[in-house]
Each structure stands twice: as C-alpha cells, then as structure tokens.
mmCIF file of the N, C-alpha and C atoms, coordinates in Angstrom:
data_MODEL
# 
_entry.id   MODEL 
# 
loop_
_atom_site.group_PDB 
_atom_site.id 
_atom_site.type_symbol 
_atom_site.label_atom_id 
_atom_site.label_alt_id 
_atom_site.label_comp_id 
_atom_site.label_asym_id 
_atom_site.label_entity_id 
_atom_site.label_seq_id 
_atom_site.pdbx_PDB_ins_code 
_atom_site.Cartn_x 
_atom_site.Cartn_y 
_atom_site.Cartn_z 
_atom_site.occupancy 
_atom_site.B_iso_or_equiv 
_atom_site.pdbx_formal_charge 
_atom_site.auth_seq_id 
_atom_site.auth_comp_id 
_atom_site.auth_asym_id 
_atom_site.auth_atom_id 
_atom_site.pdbx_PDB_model_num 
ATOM 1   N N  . UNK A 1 1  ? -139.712 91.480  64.174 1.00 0.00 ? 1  UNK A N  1 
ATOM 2   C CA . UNK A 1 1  ? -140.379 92.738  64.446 1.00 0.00 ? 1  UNK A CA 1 
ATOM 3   C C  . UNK A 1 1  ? -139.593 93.860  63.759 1.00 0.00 ? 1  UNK A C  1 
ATOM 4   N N  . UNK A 1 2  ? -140.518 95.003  63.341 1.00 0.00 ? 2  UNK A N  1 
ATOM 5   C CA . UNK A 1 2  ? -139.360 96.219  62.533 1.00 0.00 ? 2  UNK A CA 1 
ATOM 6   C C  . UNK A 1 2  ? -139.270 97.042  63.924 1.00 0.00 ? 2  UNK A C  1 
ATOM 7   N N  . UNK A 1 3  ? -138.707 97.881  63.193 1.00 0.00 ? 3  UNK A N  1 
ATOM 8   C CA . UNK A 1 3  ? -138.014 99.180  63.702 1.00 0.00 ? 3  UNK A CA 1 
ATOM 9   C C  . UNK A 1 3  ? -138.919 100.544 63.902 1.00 0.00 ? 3  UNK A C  1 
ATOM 10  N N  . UNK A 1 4  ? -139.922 100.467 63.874 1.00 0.00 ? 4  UNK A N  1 
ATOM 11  C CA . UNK A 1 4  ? -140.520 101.738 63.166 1.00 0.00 ? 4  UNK A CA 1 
ATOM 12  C C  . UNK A 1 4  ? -140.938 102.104 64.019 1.00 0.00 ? 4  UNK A C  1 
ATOM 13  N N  . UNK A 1 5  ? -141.236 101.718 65.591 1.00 0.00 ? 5  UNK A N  1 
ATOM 14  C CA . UNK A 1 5  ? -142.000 102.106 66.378 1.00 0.00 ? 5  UNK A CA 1 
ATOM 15  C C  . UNK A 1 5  ? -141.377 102.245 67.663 1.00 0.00 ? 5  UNK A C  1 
ATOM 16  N N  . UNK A 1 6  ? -140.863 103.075 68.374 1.00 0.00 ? 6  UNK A N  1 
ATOM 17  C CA . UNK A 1 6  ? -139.825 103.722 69.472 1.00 0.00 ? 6  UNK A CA 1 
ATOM 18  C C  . UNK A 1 6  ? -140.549 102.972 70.324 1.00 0.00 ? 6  UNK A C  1 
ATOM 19  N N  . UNK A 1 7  ? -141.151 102.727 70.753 1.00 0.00 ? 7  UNK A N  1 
ATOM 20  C CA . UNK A 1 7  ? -142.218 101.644 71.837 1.00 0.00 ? 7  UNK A CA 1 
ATOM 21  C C  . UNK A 1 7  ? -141.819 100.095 72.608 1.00 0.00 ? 7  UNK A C  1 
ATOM 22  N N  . UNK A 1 8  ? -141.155 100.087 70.648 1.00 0.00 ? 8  UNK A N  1 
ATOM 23  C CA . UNK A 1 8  ? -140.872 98.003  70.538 1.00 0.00 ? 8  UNK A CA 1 
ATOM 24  C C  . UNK A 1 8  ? -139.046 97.884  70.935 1.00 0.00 ? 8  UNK A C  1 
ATOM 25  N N  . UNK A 1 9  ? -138.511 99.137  70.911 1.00 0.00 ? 9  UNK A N  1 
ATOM 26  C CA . UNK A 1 9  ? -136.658 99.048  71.333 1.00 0.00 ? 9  UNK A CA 1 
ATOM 27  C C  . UNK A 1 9  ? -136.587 99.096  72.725 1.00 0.00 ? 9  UNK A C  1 
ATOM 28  N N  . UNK A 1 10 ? -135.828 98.555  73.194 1.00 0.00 ? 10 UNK A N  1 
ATOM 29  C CA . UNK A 1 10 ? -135.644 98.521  74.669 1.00 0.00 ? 10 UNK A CA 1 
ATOM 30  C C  . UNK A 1 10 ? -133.655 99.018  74.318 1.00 0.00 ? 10 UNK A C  1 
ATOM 31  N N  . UNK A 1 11 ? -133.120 99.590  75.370 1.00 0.00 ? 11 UNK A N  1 
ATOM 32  C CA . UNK A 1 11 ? -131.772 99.537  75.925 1.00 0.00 ? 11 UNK A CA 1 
ATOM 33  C C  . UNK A 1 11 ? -131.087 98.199  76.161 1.00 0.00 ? 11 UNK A C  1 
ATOM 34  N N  . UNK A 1 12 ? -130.318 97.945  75.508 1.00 0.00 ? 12 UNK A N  1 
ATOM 35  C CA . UNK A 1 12 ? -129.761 96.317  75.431 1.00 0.00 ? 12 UNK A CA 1 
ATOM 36  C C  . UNK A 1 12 ? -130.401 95.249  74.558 1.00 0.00 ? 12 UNK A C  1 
ATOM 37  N N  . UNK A 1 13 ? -131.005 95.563  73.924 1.00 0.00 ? 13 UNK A N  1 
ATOM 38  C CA . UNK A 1 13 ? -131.915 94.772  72.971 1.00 0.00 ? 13 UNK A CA 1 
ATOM 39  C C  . UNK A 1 13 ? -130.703 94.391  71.476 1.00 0.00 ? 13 UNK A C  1 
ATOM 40  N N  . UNK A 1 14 ? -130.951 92.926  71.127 1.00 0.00 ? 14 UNK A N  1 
ATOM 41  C CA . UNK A 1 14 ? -129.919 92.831  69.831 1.00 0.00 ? 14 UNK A CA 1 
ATOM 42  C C  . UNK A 1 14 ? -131.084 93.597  68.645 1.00 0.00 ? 14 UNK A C  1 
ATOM 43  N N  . UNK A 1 15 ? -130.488 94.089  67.321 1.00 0.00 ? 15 UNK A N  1 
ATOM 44  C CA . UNK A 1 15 ? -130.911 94.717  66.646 1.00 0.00 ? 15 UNK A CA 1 
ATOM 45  C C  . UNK A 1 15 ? -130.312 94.579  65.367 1.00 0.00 ? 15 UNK A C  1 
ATOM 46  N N  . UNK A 1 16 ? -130.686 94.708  64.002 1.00 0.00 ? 16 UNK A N  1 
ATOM 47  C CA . UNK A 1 16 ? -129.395 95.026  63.089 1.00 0.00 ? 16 UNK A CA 1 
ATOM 48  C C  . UNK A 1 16 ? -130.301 96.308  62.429 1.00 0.00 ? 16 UNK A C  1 
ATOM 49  N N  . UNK A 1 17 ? -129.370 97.426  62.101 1.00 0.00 ? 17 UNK A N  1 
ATOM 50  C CA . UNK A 1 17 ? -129.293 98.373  61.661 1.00 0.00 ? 17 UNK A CA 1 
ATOM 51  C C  . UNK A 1 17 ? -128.266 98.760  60.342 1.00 0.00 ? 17 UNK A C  1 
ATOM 52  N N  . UNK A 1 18 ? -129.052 99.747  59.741 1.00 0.00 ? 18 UNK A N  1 
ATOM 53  C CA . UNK A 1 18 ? -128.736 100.262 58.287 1.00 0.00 ? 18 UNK A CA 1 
ATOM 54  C C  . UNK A 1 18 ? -128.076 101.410 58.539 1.00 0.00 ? 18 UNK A C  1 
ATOM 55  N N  . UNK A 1 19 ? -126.855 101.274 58.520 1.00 0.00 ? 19 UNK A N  1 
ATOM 56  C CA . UNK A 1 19 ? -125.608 102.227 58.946 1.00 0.00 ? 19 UNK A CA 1 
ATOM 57  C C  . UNK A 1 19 ? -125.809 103.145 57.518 1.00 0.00 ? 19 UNK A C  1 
ATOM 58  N N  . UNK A 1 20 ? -125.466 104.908 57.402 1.00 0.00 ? 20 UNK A N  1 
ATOM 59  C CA . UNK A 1 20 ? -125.839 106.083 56.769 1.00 0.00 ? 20 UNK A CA 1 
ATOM 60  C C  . UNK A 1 20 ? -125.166 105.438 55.547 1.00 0.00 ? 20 UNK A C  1 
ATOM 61  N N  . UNK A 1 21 ? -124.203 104.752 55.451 1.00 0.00 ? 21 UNK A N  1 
ATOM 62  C CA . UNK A 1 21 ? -123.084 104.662 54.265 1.00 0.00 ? 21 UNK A CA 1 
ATOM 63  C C  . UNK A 1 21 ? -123.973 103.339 53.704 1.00 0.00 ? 21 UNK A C  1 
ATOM 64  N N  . UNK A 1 22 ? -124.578 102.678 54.673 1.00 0.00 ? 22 UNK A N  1 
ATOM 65  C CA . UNK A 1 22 ? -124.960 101.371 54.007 1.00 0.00 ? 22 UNK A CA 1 
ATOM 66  C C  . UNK A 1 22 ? -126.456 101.546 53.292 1.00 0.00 ? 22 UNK A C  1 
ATOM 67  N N  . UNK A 1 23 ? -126.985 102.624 53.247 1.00 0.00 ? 23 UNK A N  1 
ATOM 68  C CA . UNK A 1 23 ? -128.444 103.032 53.012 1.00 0.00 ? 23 UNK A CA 1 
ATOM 69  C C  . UNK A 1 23 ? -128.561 102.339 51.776 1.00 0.00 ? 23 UNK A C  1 
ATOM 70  N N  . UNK A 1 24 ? -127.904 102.576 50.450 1.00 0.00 ? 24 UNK A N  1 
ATOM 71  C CA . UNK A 1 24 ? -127.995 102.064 49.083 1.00 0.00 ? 24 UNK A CA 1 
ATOM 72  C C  . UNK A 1 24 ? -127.894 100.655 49.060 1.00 0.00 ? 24 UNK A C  1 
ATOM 73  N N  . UNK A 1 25 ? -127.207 99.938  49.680 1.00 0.00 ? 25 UNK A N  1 
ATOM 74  C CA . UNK A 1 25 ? -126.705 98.592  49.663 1.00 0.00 ? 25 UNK A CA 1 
ATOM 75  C C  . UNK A 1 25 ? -128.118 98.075  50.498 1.00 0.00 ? 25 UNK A C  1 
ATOM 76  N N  . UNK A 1 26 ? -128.476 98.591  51.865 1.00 0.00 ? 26 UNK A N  1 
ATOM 77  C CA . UNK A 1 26 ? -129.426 97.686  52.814 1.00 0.00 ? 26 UNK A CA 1 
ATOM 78  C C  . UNK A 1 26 ? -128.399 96.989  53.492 1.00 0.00 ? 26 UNK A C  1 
ATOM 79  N N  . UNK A 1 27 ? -127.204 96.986  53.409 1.00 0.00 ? 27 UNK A N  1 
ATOM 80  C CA . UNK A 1 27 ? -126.766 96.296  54.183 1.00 0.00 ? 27 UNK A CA 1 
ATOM 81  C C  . UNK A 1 27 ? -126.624 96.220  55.874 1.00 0.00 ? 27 UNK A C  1 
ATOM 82  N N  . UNK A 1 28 ? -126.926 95.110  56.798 1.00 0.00 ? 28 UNK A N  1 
ATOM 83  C CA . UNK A 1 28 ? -127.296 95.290  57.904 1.00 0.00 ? 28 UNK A CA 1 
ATOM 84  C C  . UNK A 1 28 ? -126.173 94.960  59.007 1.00 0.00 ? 28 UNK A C  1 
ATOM 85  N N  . UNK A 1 29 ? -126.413 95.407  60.227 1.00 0.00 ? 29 UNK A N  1 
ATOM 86  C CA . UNK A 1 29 ? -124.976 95.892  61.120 1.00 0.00 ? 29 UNK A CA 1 
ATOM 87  C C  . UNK A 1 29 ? -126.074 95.331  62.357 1.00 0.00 ? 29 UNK A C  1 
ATOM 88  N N  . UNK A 1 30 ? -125.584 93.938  63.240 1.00 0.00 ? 30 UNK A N  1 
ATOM 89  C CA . UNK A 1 30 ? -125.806 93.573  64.300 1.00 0.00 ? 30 UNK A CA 1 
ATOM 90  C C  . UNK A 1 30 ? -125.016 94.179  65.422 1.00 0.00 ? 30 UNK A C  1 
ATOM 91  N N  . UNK A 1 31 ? -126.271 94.590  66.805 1.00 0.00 ? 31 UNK A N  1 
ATOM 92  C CA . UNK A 1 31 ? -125.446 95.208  67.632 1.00 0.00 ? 31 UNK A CA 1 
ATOM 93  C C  . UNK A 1 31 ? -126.285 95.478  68.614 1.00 0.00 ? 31 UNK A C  1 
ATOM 94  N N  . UNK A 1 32 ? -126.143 95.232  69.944 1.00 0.00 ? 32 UNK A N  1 
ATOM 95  C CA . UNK A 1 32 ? -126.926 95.960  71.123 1.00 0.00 ? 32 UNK A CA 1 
ATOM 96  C C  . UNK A 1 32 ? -127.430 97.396  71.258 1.00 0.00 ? 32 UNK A C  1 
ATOM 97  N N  . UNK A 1 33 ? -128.612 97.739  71.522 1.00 0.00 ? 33 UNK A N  1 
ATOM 98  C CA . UNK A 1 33 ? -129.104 99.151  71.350 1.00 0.00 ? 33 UNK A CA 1 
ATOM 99  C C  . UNK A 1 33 ? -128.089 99.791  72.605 1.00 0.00 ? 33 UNK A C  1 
ATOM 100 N N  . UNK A 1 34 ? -127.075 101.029 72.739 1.00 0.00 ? 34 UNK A N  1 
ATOM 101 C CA . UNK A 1 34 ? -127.239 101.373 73.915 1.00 0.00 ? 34 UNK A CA 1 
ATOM 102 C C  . UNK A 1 34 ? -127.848 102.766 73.656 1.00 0.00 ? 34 UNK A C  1 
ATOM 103 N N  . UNK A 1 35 ? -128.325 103.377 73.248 1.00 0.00 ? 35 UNK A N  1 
ATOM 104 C CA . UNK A 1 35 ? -129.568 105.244 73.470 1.00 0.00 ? 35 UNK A CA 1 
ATOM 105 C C  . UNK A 1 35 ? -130.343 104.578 71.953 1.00 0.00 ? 35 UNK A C  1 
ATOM 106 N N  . UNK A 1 36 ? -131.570 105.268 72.090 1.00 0.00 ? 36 UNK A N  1 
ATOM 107 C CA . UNK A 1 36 ? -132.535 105.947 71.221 1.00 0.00 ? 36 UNK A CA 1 
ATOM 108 C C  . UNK A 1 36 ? -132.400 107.005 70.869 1.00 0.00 ? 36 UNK A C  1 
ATOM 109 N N  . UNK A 1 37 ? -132.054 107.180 69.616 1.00 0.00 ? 37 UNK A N  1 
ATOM 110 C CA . UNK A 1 37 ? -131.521 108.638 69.174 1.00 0.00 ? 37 UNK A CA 1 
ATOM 111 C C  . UNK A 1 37 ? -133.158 109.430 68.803 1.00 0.00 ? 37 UNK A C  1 
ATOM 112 N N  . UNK A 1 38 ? -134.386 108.288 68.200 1.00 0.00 ? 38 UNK A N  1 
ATOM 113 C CA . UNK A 1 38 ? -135.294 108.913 67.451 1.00 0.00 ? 38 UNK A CA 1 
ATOM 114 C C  . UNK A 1 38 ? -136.351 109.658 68.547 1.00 0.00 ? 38 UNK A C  1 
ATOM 115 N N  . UNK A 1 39 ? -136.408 110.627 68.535 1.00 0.00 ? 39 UNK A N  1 
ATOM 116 C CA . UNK A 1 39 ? -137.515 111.322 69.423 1.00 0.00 ? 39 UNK A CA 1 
ATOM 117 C C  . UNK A 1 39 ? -138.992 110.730 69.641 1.00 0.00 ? 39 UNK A C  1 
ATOM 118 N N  . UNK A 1 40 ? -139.893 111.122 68.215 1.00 0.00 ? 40 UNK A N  1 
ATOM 119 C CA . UNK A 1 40 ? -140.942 110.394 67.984 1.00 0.00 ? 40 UNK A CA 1 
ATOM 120 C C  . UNK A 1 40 ? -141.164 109.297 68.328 1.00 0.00 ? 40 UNK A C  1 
ATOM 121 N N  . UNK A 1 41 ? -142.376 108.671 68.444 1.00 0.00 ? 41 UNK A N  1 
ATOM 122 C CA . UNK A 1 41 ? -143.201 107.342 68.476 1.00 0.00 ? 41 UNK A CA 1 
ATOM 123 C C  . UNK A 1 41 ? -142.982 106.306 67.481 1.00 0.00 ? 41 UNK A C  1 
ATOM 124 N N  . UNK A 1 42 ? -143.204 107.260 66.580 1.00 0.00 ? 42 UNK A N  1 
ATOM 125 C CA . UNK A 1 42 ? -142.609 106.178 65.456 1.00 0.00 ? 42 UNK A CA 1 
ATOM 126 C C  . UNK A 1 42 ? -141.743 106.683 64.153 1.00 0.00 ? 42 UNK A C  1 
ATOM 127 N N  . UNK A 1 43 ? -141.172 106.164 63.621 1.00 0.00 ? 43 UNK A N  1 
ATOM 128 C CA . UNK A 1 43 ? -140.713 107.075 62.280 1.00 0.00 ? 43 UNK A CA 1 
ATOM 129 C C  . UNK A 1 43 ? -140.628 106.044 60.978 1.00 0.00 ? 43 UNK A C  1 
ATOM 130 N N  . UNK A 1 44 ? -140.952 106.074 59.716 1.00 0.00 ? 44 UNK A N  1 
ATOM 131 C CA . UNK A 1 44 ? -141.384 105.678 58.350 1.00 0.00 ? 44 UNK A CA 1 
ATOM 132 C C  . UNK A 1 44 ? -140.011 104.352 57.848 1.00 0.00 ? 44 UNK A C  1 
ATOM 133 N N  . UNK A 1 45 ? -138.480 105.011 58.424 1.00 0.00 ? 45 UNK A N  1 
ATOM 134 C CA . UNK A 1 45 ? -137.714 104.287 57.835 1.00 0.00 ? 45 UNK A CA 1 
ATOM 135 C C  . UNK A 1 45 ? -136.718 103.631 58.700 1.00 0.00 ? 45 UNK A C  1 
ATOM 136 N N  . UNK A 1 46 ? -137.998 103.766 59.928 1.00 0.00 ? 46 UNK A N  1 
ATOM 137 C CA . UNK A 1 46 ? -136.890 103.102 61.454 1.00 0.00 ? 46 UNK A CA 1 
ATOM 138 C C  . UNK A 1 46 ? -136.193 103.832 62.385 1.00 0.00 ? 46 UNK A C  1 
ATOM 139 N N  . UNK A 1 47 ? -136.660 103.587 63.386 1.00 0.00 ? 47 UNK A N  1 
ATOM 140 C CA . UNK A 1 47 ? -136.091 104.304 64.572 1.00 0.00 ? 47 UNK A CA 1 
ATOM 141 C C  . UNK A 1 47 ? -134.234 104.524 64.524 1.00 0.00 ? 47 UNK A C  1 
ATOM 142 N N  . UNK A 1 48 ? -133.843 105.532 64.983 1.00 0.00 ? 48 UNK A N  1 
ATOM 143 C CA . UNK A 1 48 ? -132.478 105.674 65.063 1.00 0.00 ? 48 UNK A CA 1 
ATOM 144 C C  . UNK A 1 48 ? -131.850 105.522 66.168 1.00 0.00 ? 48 UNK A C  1 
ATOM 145 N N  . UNK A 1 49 ? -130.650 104.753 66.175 1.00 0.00 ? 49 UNK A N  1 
ATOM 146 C CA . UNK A 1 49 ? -130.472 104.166 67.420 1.00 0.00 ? 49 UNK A CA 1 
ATOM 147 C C  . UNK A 1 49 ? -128.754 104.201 67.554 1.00 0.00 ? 49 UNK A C  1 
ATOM 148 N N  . UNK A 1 50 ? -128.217 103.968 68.443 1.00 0.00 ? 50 UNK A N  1 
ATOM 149 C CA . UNK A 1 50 ? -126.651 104.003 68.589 1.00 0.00 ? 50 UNK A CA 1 
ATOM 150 C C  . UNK A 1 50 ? -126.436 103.133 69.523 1.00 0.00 ? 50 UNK A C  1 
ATOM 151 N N  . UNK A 1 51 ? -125.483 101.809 69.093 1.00 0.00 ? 51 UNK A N  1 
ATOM 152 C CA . UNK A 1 51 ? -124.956 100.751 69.530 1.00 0.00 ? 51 UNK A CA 1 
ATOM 153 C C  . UNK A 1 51 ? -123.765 100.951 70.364 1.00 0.00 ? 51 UNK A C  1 
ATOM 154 N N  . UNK A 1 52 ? -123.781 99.945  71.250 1.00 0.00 ? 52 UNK A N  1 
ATOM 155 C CA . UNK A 1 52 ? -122.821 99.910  72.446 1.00 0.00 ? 52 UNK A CA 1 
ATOM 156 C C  . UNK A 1 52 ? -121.639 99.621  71.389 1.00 0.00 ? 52 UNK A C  1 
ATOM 157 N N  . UNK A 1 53 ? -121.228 99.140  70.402 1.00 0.00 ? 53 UNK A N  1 
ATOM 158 C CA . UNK A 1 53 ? -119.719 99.899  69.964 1.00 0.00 ? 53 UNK A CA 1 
ATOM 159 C C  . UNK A 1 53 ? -119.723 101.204 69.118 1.00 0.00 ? 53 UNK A C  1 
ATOM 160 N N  . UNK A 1 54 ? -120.577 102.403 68.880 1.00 0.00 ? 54 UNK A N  1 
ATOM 161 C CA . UNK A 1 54 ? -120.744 103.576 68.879 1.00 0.00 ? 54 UNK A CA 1 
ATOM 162 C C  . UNK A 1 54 ? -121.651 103.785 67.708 1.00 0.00 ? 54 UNK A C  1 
ATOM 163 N N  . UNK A 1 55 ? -121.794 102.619 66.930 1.00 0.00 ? 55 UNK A N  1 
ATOM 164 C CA . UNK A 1 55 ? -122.583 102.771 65.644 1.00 0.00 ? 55 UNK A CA 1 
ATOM 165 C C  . UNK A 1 55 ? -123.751 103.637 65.248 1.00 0.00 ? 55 UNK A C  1 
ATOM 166 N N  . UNK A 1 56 ? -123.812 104.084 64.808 1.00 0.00 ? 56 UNK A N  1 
ATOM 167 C CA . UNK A 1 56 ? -125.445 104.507 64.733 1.00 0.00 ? 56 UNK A CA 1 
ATOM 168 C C  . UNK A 1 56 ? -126.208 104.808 63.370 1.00 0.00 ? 56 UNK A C  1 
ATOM 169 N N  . UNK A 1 57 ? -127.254 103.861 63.533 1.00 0.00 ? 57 UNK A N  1 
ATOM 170 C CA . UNK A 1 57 ? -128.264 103.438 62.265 1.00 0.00 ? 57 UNK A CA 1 
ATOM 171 C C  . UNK A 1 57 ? -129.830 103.723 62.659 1.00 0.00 ? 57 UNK A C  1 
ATOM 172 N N  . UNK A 1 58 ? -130.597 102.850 61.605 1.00 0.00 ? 58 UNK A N  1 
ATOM 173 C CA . UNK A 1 58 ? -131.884 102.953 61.620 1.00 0.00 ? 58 UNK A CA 1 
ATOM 174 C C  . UNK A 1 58 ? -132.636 101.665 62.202 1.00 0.00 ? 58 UNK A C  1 
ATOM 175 N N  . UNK A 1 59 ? -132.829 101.156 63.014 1.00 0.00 ? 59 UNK A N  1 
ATOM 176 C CA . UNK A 1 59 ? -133.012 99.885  63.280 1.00 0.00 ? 59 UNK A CA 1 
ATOM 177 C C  . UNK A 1 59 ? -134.561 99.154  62.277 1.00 0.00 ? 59 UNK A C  1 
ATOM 178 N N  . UNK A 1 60 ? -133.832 98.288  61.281 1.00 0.00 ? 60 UNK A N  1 
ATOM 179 C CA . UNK A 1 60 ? -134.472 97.253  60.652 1.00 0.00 ? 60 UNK A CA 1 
ATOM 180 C C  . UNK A 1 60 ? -135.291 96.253  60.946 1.00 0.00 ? 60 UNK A C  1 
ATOM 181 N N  . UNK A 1 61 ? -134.774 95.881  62.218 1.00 0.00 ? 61 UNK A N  1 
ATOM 182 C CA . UNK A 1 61 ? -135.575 94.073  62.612 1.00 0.00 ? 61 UNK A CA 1 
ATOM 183 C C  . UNK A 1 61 ? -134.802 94.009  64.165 1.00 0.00 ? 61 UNK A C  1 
ATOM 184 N N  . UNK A 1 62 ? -135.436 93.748  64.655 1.00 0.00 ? 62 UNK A N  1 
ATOM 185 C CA . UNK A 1 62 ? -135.344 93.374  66.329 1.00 0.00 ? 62 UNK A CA 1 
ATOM 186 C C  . UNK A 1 62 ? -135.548 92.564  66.593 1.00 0.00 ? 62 UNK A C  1 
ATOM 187 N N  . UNK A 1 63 ? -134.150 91.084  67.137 1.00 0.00 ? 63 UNK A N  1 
ATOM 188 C CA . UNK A 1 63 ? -134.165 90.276  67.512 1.00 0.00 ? 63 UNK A CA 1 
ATOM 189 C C  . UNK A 1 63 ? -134.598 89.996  69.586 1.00 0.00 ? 63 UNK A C  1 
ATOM 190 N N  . UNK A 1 64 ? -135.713 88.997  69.246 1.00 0.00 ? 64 UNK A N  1 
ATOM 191 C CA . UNK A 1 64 ? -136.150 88.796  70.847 1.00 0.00 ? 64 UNK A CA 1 
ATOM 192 C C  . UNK A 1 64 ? -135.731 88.179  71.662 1.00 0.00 ? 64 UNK A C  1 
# 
C-alpha cells in the first residue's frame, strides 16, 4: 500500500520512509509511525510522518 493517503497510516504501523537527505537517492528508512505530521487527506508525494526513533520522512509503502 502507498503513502499518499492520511486515512491508510495508523500510530504504530511499520512503514519505510524517504528521509529529506534521501529524496535524490529514494532511499528507504524502516520504522514505526509514532505522529502524522501531514495535515491533509492526502498528499501527491506521501504523507509525512515521524518515527518512534525521531525520524521524519514521507511514507512510501506500508507494511500490514
């Protein structure tokens, strides 16, 4: 499942996310959601999210 839709993230959910530095690369960062940073319903390049070790990316793909 992607990221794009604030609806499909839950709090504690595994996730990997595209950390600001990793944008060019795509490279992806596994990690438990702990807040929803993205306001909106949905957003174009993935919801923004911040991981229980402080990370915070765009969430890519949501593991169930």
């Amino acid at each position: 499942m992607t990221g794009q839709t604030r609806s499909d993230i839950r709090i504690g959910a595994e996730v990997d996310i595209v950390l600001k530095k990793d944008q060019r690369s795509g490279a992806l960062t596994r990690g438990k959601v702990k807040d929803i940073l993205t306001k909106s319903p949905n957003h174009p390049h993935g919801i923004k999210v911040r991981l229980e070790d402080g990370q915070v990316g765009r969430v890519k793909q949501i593991h169930e």
